[in-house]
C-alpha positions in Angstrom: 44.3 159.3 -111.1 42.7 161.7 -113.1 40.8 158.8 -114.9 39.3 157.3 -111.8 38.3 160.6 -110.8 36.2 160.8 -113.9 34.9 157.2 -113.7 33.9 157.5 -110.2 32.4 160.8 -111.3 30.6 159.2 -114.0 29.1 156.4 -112.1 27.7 158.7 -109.2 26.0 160.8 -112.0 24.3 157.6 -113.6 23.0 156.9 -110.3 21.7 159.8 -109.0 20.1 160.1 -112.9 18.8 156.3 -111.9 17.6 157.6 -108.7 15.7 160.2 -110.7 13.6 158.5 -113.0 12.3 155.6 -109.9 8.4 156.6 -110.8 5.8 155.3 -108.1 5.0 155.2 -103.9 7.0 154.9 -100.7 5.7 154.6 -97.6 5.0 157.6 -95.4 3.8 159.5 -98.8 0.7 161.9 -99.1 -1.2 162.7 -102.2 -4.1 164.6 -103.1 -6.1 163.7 -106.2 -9.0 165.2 -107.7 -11.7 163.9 -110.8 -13.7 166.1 -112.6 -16.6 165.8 -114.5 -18.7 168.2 -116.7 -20.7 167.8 -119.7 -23.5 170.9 -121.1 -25.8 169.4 -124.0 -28.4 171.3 -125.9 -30.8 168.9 -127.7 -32.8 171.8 -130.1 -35.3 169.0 -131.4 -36.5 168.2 -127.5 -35.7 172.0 -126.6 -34.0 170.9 -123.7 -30.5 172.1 -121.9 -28.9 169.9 -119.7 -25.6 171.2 -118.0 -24.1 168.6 -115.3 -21.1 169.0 -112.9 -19.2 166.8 -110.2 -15.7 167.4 -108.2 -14.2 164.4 -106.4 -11.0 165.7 -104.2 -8.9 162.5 -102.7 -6.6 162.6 -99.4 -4.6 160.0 -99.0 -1.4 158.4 -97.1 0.6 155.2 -97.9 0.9 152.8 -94.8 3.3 150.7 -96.9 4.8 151.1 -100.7 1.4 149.3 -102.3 -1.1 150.5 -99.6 -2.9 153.6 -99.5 -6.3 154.9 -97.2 -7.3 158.3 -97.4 -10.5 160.1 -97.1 -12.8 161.6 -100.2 -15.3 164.5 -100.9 -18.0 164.5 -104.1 -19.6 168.1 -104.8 -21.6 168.0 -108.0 -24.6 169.7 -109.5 -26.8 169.1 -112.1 -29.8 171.2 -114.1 -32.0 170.5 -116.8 -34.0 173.1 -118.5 -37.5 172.9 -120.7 -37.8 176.1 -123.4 -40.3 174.2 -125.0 -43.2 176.4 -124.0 -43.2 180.0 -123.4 -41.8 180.1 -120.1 -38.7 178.2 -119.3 -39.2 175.2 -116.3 -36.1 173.6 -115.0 -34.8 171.1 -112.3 -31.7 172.0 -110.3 -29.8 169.3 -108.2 -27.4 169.2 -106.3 -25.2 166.8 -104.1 -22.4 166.6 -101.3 -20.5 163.2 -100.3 -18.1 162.2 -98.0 -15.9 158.9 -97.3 -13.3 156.9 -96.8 -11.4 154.9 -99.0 -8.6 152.0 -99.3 -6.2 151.4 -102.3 -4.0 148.7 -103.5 -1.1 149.1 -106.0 -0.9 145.6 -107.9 0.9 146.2 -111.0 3.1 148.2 -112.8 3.6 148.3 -116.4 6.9 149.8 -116.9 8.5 152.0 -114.8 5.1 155.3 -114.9 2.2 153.5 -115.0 0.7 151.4 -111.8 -2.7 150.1 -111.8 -4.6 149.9 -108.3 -8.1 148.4 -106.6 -9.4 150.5 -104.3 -12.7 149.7 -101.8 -14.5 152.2 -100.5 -17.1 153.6 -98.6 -19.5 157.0 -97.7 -22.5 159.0 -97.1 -24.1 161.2 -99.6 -26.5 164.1 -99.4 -28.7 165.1 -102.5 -31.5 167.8 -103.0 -32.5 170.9 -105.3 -35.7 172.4 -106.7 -38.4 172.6 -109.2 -39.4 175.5 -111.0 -42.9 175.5 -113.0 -42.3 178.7 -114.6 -44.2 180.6 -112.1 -42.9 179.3 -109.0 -39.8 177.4 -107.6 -40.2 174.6 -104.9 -37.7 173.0 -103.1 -37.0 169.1 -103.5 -37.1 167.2 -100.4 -33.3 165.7 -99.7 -32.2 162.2 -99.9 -29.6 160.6 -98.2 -27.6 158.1 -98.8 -24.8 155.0 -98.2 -22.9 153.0 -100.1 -20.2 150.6 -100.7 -18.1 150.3 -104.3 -15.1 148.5 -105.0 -13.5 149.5 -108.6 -10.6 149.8 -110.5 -7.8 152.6 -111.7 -4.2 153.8 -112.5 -1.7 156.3 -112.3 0.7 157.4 -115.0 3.4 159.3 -114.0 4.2 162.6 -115.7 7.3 163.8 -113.1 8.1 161.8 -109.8 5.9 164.2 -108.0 2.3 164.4 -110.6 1.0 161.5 -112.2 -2.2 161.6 -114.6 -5.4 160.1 -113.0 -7.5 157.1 -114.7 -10.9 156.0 -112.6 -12.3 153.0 -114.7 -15.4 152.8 -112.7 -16.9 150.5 -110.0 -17.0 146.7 -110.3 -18.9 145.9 -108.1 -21.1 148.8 -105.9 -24.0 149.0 -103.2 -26.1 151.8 -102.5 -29.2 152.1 -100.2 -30.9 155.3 -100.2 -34.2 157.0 -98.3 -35.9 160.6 -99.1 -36.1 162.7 -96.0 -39.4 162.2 -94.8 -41.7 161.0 -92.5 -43.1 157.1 -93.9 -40.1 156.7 -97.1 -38.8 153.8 -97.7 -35.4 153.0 -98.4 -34.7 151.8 -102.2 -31.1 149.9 -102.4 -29.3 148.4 -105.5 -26.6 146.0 -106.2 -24.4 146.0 -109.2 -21.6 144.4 -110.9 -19.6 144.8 -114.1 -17.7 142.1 -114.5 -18.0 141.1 -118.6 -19.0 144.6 -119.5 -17.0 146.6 -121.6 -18.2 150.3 -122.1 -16.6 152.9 -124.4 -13.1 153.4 -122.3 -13.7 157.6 -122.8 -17.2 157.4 -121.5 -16.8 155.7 -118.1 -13.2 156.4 -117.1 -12.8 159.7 -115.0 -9.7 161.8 -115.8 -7.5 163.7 -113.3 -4.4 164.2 -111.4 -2.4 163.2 -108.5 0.1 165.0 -106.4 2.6 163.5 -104.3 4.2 164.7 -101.6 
């Protein structure tokens, strides 16, 4: 008796440990993901600072156990600054997005890492201002839309957090118009389908939450 006990014992506790270590998505979930970006460079023969940053938070829910939509935010600034001369003259910018976004989990490799494609779409807002040295003038905005469909992964650390790989768009659209009275709107089309850029220079690193 006493032996069944412990084998019964033993196999509930190699299944609840199996139970445990099932990385990945069900259904019903919610996560919340977030990329950042930041680089400062100081380039002492040109005399010229350049300091850029960009925050892209992610919402999402899965409407099956491979199918995520969610919605998406980008905050980033940006400035570059002359000391050439006398007098420093710099450029801020700066930029808000919003959008909406659809994912698709289509393979794993092992049990912690899934790769998805994910479409997705949103409007963008950019300004900032100009400073001579003597006087700062503001920048007149531009707005924006666009379409991108890329690539990425998750590779998960706990059953709850997973690192977060962004390999870029594959194929994108954007039209965009300054905010004025007779622009014209400039659009562009691009794909990367045969191009293969330095993996730490495109991908955006981050994590995921799930709850």
């Amino acid at each position: 008796m006493k032996k069944l006990l412990l084998t019964l014992t033993a196999v509930a506790g190699l299944t609840v440990a199996s139970k445990a270590q099932e990385f990945g998505f069900q259904k019903t979930d919610f996560i919340v993901e977030g990329f950042i970006n930041s680089s400062n460079t100081d380039d002492k023969q040109a005399e010229k600072k350049v300091s850029q940053f960009n925050f892209n938070p992610k919402f999402g829910y899965f409407v099956s156990d491979k199918i995520a939509v969610g919605l998406e935010l980008t905050v980033g600034n940006s400035k570059t600054t002359d000391y050439s001369d006398e007098t420093d003259v710099y450029t801020k910018d700066n930029n808000f997005g919003i959008g909406a976004f659809g994912r698709y989990y289509f393979l794993e490799v092992g049990s912690r890492f899934k790769t998805y494609a994910e479409l997705g779409a949103g409007y963008n807002q950019m300004g900032g201002e100009l400073n001579d040295g003597a006087e700062t003038t503001k920048l007149d905005k531009t707005k924006g839309f666009g379409v991108n469909a890329g690539v990425g992964a998750n590779y998960f650390l706990t059953n709850n957090i997973a690192l977060g790989f962004s390999f870029g768009n594959v194929i994108a659209f954007n039209s965009s118009k300054v905010d004025v009275d007779g622009a014209k709107a400039q659009t562009e089309f691009s794909t990367k389908f045969n191009q293969f850029d330095n993996f730490f220079n495109t991908a955006h690193f981050g994590l995921t939450f799930k709850f």
